[in-house]
C-alpha positions as CSV (number, residue, x, y, z in Angstrom):
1,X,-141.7,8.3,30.5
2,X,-139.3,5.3,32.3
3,X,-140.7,4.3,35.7
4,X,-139.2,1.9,38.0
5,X,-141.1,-1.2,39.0
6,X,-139.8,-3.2,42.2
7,X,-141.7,-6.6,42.6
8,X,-141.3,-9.1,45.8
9,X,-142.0,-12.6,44.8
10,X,-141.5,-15.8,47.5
11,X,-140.3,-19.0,46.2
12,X,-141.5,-22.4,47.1
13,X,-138.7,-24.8,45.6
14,X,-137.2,-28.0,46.0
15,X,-133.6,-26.7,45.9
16,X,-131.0,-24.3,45.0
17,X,-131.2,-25.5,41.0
18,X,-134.9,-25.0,41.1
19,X,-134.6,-21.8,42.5
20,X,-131.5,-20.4,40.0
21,X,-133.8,-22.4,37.1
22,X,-137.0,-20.0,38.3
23,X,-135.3,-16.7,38.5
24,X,-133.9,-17.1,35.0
25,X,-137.2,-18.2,33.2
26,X,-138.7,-15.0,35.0
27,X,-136.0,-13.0,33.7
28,X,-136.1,-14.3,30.3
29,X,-139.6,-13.7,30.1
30,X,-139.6,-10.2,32.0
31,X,-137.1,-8.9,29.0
32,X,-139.4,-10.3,26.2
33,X,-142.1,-7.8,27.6
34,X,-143.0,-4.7,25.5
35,X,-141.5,-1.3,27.1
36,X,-139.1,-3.4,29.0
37,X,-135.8,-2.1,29.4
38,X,-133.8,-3.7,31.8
39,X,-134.1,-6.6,34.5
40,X,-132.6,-7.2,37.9
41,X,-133.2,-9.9,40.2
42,X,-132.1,-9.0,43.5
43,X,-132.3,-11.3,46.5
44,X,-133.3,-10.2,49.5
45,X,-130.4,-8.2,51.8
46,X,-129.2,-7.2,48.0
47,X,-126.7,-10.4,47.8
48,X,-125.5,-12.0,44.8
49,X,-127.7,-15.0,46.0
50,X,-126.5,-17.3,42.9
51,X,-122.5,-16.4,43.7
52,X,-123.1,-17.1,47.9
53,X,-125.1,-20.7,46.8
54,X,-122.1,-21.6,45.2
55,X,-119.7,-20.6,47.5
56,X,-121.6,-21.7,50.6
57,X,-121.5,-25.2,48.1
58,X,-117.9,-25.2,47.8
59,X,-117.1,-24.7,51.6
60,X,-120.0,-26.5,53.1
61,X,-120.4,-29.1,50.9
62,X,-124.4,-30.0,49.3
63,X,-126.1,-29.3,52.5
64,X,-125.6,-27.8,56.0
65,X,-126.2,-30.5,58.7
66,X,-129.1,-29.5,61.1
67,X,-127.3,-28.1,64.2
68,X,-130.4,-29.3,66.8
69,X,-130.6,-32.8,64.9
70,X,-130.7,-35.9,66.8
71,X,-127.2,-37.7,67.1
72,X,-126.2,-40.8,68.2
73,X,-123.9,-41.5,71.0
């Protein structure tokens, strides 16, 4: 008998490493289970979260500015 198991987990981290550095260790465990067969980490909205990090890095740079930040005139 195969079942599927879908799991939501929320992640507190620091940044975008500690986030990619999470989901892997959770993987890597996940496929050292017993009966497990295969593993996929899906972001929420079903995005290839780790390929838009990079990309929003490589347009935007290491962070967004904060659009309702204080500026000086």
């Amino acid at each position: 008998m195969k079942t599927c198991l879908n799991v939501s987990v929320e992640i507190d981290a620091a940044g975008d490493q500690d986030v990619s550095r999470i989901e892997e260790k959770l993987k890597g465990w996940l496929r050292n289970q017993p009966g497990v067969t295969s593993v996929t980490v899906t972001p929420p909205g079903g995005i290839n979260a780790i390929s838009w990090r990079e990309s929003r890095l490589a347009a935007f740079g290491s962070r967004l500015r904060n659009p309702f930040a204080r500026t000086r005139l």
